[in-house]
VOGU-3710 file (C-alpha; in Angstrom, 3 decimals, decimal comma):
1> xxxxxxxxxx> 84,261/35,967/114,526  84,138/33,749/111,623  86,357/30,480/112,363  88,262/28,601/109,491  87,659/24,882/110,062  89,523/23,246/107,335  87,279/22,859/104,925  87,110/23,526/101,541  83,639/25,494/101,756  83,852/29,491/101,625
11> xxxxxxxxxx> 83,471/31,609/105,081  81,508/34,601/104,722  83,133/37,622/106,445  79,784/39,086/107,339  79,262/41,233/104,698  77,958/40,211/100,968  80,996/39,841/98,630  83,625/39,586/101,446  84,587/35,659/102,135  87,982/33,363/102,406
21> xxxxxxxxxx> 88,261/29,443/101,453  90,981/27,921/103,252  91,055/24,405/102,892  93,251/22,399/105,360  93,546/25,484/107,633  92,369/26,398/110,521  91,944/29,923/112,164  90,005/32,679/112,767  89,603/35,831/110,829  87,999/39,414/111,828
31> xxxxxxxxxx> 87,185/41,771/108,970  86,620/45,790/110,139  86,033/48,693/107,866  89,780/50,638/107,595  89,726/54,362/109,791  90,681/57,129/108,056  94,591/58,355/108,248  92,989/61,357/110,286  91,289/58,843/112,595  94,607/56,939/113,091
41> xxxxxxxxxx> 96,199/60,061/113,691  93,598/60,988/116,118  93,897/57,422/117,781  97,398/58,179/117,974  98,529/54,238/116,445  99,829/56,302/113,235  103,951/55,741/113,262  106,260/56,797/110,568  105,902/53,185/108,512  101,764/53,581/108,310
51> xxxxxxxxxx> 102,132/57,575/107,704  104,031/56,895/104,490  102,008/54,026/103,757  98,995/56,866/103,893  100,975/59,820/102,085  101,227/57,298/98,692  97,723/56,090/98,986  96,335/59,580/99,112  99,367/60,581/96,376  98,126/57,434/93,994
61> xxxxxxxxxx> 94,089/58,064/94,430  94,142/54,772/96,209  91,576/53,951/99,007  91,699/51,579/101,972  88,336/50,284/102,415  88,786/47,212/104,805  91,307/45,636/106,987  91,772/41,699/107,563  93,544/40,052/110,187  93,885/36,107/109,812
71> xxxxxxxxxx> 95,225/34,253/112,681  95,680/30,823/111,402  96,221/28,145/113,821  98,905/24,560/113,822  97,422/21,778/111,175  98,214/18,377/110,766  100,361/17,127/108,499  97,020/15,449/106,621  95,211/19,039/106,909  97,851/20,982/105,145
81> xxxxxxxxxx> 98,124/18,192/101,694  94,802/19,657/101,477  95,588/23,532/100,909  95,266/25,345/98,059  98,882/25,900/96,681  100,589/28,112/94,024  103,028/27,390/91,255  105,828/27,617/93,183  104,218/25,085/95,996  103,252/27,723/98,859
91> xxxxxxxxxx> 100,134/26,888/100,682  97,720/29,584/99,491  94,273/31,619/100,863  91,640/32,254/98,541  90,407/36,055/99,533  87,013/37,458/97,762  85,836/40,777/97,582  82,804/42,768/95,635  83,711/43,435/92,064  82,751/46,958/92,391
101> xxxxxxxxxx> 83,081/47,177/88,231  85,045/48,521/85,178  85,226/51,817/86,576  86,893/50,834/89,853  90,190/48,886/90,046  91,537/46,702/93,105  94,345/45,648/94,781  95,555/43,910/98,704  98,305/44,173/99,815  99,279/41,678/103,097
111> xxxxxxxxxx> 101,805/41,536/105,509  102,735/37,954/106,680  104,000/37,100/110,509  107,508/37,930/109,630  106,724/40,867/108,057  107,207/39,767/104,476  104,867/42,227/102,345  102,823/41,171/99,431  100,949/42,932/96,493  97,703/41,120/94,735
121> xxxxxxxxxx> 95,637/41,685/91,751  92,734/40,056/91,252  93,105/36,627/89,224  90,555/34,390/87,479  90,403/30,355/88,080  93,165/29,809/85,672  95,262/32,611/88,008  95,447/34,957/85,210  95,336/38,859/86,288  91,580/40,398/85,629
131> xxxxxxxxxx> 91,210/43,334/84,619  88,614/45,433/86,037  86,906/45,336/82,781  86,558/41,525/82,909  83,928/40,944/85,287  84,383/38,562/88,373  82,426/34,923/88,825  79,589/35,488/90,822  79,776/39,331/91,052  83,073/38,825/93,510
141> xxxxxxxxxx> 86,944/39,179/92,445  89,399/36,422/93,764  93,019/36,846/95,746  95,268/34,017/96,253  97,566/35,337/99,337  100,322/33,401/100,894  99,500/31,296/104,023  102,626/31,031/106,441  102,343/29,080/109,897  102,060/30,967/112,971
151> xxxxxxxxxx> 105,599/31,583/114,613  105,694/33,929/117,716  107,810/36,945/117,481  110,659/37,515/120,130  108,439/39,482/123,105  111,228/42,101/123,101  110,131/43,280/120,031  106,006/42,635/120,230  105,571/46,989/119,481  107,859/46,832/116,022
161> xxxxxxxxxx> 105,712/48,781/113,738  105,661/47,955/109,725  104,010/49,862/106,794  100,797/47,425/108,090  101,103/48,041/111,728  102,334/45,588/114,729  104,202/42,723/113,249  103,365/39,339/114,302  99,828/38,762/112,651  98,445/38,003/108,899
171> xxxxxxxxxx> 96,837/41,393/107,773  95,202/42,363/104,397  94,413/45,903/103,712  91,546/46,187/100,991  92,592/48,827/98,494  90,349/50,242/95,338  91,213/53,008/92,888  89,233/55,022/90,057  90,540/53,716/86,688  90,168/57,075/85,561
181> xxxxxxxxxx> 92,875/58,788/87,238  91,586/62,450/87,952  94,987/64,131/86,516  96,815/61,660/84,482  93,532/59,648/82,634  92,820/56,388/82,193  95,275/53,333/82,969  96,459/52,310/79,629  100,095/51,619/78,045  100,604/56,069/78,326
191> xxxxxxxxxx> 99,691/55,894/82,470  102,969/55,373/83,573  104,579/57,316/80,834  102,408/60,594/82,291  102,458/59,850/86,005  106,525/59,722/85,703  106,446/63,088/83,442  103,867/64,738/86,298  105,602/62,687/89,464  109,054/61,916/88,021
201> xxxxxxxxxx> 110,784/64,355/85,115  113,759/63,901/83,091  116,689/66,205/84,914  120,247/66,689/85,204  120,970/67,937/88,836  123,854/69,349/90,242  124,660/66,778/93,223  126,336/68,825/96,623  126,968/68,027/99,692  124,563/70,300/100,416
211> xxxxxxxxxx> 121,635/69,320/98,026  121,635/65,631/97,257  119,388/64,817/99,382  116,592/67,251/98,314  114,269/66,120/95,630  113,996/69,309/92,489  117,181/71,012/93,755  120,390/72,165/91,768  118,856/72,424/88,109  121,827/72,824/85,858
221> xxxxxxxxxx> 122,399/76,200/84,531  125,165/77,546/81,936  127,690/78,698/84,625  127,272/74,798/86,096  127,983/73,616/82,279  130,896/75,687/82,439  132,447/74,514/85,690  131,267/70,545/84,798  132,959/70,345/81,563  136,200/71,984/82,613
231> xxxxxxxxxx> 138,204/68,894/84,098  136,708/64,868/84,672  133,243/64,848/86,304  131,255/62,576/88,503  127,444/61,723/87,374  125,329/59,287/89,733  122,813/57,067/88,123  120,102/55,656/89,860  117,709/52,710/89,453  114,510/51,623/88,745
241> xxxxxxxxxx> 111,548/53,137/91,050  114,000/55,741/92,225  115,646/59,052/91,921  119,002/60,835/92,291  117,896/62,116/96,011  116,614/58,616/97,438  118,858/56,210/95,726  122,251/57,729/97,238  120,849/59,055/100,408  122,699/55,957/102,195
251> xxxxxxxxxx> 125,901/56,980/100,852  127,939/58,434/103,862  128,197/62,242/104,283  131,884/61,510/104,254  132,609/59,267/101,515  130,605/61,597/99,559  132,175/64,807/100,864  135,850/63,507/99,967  134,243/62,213/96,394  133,351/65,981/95,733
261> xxxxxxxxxx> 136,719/67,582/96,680  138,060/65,235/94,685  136,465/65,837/91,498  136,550/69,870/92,286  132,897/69,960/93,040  131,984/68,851/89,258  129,084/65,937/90,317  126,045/65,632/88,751  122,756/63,363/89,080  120,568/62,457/85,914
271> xxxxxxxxxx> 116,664/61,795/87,007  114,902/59,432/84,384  111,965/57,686/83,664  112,265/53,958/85,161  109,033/52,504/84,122  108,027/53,762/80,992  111,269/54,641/78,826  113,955/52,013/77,707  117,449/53,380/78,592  118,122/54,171/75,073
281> xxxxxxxxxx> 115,348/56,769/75,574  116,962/57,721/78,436  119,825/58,519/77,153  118,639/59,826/73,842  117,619/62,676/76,414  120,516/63,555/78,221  122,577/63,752/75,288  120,302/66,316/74,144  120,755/68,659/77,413  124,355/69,151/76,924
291> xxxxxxxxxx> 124,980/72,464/74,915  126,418/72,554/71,748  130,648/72,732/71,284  130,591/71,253/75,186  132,180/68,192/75,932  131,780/66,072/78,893  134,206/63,652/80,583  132,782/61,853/83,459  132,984/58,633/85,745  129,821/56,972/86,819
301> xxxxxxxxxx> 128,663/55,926/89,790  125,298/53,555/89,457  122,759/51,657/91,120  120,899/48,471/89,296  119,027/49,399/86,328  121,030/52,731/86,135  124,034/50,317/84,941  122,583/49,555/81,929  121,647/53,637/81,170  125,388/54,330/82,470
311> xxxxxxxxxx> 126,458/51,380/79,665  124,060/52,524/77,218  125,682/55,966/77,258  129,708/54,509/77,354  129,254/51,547/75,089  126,629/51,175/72,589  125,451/54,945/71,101  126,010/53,900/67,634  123,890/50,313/67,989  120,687/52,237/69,221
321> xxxxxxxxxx> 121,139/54,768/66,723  123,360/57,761/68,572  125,678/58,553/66,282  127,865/60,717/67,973  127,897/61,907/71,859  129,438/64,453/73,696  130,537/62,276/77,027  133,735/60,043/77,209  133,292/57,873/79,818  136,365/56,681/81,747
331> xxxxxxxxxx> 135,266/54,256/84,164  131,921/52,949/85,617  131,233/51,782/89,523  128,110/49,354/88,712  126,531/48,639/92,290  123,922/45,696/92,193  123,637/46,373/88,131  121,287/43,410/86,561  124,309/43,452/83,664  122,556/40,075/82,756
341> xxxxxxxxxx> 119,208/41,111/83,019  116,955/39,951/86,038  113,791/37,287/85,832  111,882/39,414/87,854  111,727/41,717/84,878  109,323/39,529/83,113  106,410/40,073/83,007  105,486/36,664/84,986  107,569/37,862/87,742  107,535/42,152/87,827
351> xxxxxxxxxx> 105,215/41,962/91,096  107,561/39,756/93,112  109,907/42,358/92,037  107,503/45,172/93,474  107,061/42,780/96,446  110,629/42,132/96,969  111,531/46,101/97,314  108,086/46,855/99,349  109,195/44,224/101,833  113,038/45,927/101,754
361> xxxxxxxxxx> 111,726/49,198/102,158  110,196/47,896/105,157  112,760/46,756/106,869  115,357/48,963/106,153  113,585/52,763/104,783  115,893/54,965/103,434  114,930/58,736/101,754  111,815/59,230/100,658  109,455/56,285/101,616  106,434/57,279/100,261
371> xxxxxxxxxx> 107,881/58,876/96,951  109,040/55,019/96,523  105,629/53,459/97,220  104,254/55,657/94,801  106,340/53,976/91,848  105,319/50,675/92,965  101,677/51,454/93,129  101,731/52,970/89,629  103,080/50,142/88,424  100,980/47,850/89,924
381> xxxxxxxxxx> 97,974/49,889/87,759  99,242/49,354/85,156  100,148/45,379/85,406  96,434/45,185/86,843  95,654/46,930/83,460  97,650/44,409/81,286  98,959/47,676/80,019  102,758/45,942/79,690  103,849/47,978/76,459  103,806/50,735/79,102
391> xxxxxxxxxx> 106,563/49,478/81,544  108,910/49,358/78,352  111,222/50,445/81,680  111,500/47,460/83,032  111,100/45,302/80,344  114,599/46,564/79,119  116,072/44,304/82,051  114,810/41,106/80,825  117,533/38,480/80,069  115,755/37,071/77,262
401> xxxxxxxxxx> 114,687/40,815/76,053  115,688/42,939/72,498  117,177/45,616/74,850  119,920/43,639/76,748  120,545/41,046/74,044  121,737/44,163/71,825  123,536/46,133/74,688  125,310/42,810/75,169  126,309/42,113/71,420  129,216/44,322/71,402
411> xxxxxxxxxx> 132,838/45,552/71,621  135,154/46,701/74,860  134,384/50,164/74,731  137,396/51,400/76,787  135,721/52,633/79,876  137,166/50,887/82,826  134,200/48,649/84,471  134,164/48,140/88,480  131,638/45,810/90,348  129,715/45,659/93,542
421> xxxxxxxxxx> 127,658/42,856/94,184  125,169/40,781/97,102  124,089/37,443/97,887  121,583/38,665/100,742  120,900/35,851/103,585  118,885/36,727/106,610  121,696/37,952/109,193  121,182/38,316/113,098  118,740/37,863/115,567  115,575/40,284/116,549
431> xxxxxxxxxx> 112,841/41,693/114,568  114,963/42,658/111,745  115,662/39,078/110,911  112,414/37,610/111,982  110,732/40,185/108,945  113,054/39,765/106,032  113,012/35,952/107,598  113,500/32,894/105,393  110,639/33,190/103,313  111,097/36,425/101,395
441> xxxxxxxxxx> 114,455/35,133/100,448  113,320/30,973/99,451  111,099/32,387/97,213  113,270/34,635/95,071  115,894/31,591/95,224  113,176/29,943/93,545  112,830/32,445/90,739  116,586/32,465/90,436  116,833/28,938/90,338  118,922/29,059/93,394
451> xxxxxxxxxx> 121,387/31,508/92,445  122,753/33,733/94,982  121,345/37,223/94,586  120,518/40,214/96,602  116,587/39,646/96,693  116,282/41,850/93,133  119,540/41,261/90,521  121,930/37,851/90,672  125,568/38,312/92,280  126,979/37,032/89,187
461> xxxxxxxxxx> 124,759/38,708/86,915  126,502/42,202/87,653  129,996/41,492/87,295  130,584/38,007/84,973  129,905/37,210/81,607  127,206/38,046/79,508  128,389/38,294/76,052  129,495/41,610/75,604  133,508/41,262/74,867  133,978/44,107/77,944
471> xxxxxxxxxx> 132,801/41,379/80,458  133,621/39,570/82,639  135,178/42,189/85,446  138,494/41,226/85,932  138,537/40,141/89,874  140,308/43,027/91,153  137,720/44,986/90,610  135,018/43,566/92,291  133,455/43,685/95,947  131,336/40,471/96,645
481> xxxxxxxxxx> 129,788/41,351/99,540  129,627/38,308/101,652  126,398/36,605/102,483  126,258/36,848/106,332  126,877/40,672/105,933  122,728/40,835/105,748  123,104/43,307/102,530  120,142/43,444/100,466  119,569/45,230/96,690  118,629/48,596/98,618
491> xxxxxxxxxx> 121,352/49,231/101,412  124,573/48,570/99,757  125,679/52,506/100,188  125,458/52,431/103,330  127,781/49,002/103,834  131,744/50,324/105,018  133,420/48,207/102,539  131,224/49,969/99,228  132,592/53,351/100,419  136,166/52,167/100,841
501> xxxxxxx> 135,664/51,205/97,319  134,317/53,986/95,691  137,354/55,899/97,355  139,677/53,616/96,042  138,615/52,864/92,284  137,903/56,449/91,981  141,032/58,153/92,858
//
């Protein structure tokens, strides 16, 4: 088993191409060719975490083709000065692999000791992203993955299963995919564009008690148009990576049942394009479903980038060049809404956002697991790609960006704005807290420049100013969740307190 000694030499893995540098570590690593998801089955180690992790591989055309586990070992304080280290001062593991050529794109994703999951595309000496088009020194590609120290997980928990299997050791699954995808084409600025039309179409969805949970049920029909448009109406908005079906699913059957008596049963969902289409797009087409001489009066209930289609729709039509709309909005429940934008949106940070809601998804799955993975992997393509033009999506979140510095340059609208919000800290003891852990969170506190947030938006990005005249929320209507609740970007719906709210602010 090769042995990591410290020094700054490269280890060969025992096969040409494969090799880690590790300088100032020490440790051993074991490199084995990854089993087929029917072999895992077979072996009976496949739980619900690595069967979803399979579904979107086999979804995305992406293959595992070997598995790494690193056990690194205590270093002295001399040793670690010695490490490789990124930008943001973590020590760092240089991972090579064959560049297997233009045709053939790579990725690895890792799992840290706590859990903490990690996406990486292949960078050049400089750290810049290579393409598979741009060929790789020496015939390999280079990974710089995060090196944690070893910490022992509580024995109580020593079975917890992730998306990577047992917790508790480094691994590093080996992942390659065809640049030219069999149905969608090649990766380029269109890819995401034509994996969301195929994987993720435009829709307005009636939203039941019955239904919202199902992905493609409740297509709107004219009797629905006529029962939605005859008294105030509820629409849900989700976020980015999402859809109407997953993004809710959390929400209590009985928070949601009273919310549907209440509004008479008219509640409606609007699936959209997250990575490809600005929300102005967005809502260019909803607009477009409504029928003519029908008018519709709604209240919105939202979740992070679905805050800025919801505002795009109540505040700004005219800016982006919407004349006139059908839909008065009365008042809007933004829940973890990046109102200011979010730095992971740029372009320097979009895979620590992808790494941020991997790792959340993780710990705390909710709907659809492997319809979510899917979203990040496609993304992932097409950041690999340099193909950034294409995630016009989530570029639209950027602080600094055209999109929000426009939806911000304006007027009180009249819709009534409410506000819930996070600062996520590691809460409890156990597994749960040992995987989200300290280091997921220091890192994005980094990015934020220390800000609270809730691993994804900033706390006082959703509800305070901005420069839009309708901001900031006046107090009363706004939930801070508090910090020791343990409430991260992706389980606010199911906290008590955000259904109390949504009872009370939409009466």
């Amino acid at each position: 088993m090769p042995q990591l000694t410290g020094s700054s030499q490269l280890v060969s893995l025992g096969e040409s191409g494969y090799a880690v540098r590790a300088p100032g570590m020490r440790g051993v690593v074991n490199m084995s060719r990854s089993r087929s998801s029917d072999d895992r089955a077979r072996g009976r180690i496949v739980e619900n975490g690595t069967t979803a992790l399979d579904n979107a591989f086999t979804a995305t055309n992406v293959t595992e083709v070997r598995q790494v586990e690193v056990r690194f070992q205590p270093t002295s304080p001399e040793e670690t000065t010695r490490a490789l280290r990124s930008t943001d001062g973590q020590e760092m593991v240089e991972f090579q692999v064959p560049d297997l050529g233009p045709e053939t794109g790579q990725l690895v994703l890792a799992c840290d000791e706590t859990g903490v999951l990690t996406w990486h595309l292949p960078v050049d000496e400089q750290l810049h992203v290579q393409s598979p088009a741009s060929r790789g020194a020496g015939g390999v590609k280079s990974f710089r993955i995060p090196a944690t120290q070893p910490r022992p997980a509580p024995s109580a928990d020593a079975t917890q299963r992730s998306l990577l299997g047992i917790v508790g050791r480094k691994l590093l699954k080996v992942l390659v995919y065809p640049v030219l995808d069999p149905v969608i084409g090649a990766i380029s600025k269109f890819f995401a564009e034509k994996w969301e039309a195929k994987n993720r179409p435009y829709g307005l969805r009636t939203f039941s008690p019955g239904d919202r949970r199902t992905p493609g049920a409740g297509i709107i029909g004219d009797a629905d148009w006529e029962r939605l448009t005859a008294g105030r109406a509820l629409l849900f908005i989700h976020g980015t990576f999402s859809t109407a079906h997953s993004a809710f699913a959390q929400l209590p059957d009985s928070t949601f049942d009273l919310l549907y008596r209440r509004y008479g049963g008219r509640v409606l969902a609007f699936n959209h394009f997250t990575l490809s289409h600005d929300p102005r797009r967005n809502v260019v087409w909803f607009l477009a479903q409504i029928p003519p001489g029908r008018s519709l009066e709604v209240d919105i209930v939202c979740h992070s980038r679905g805050g800025v289609v919801a505002r795009t729709l109540a505040e700004r039509p005219s800016v982006f060049g919407l004349d006139t709309s059908p839909i008065a909005v009365r008042r809007t429940l933004f829940v973890a809404v990046p109102n200011q934008g979010t730095l992971l949106a740029h372009p320097d940070h979009m895979v620590k956002m992808i790494d941020r809601l991997t790792t959340a998804l993780n710990l705390f799955p909710s709907g659809p697991v492997s319809e979510t993975l899917e979203a990040f992997i496609t993304a992932l393509k097409v950041l690999g790609h340099g193909a950034l033009k294409g995630l016009d999506g989530l570029s639209a979140m950027r602080p600094d960006g055209g999109f929000l510095q426009t939806l911000n340059n304006g007027a009180p609208s009249g819709v009534e704005y409410y506000a819930v919000a996070a600062d996520y800290e590691p809460a409890g003891e156990g597994i749960r807290a040992l995987l989200t852990g300290k280091v997921a969170d220091s890192v994005l506190d980094r990015v934020f420049g220390q800000a609270p947030n809730d691993l994804v938006v900033p706390e006082f990005g959703v509800y305070g100013a901005n420069g839009s005249l309708a901001f900031p929320i006046p107090s009363e209507r706004i939930l801070r969740l508090p910090s020791d609740a343990g409430i991260m970007h992706t389980t606010l719906f199911g906290y008590p307190l955000v259904s109390e709210k949504l009872v009370k602010w939409l009466a």
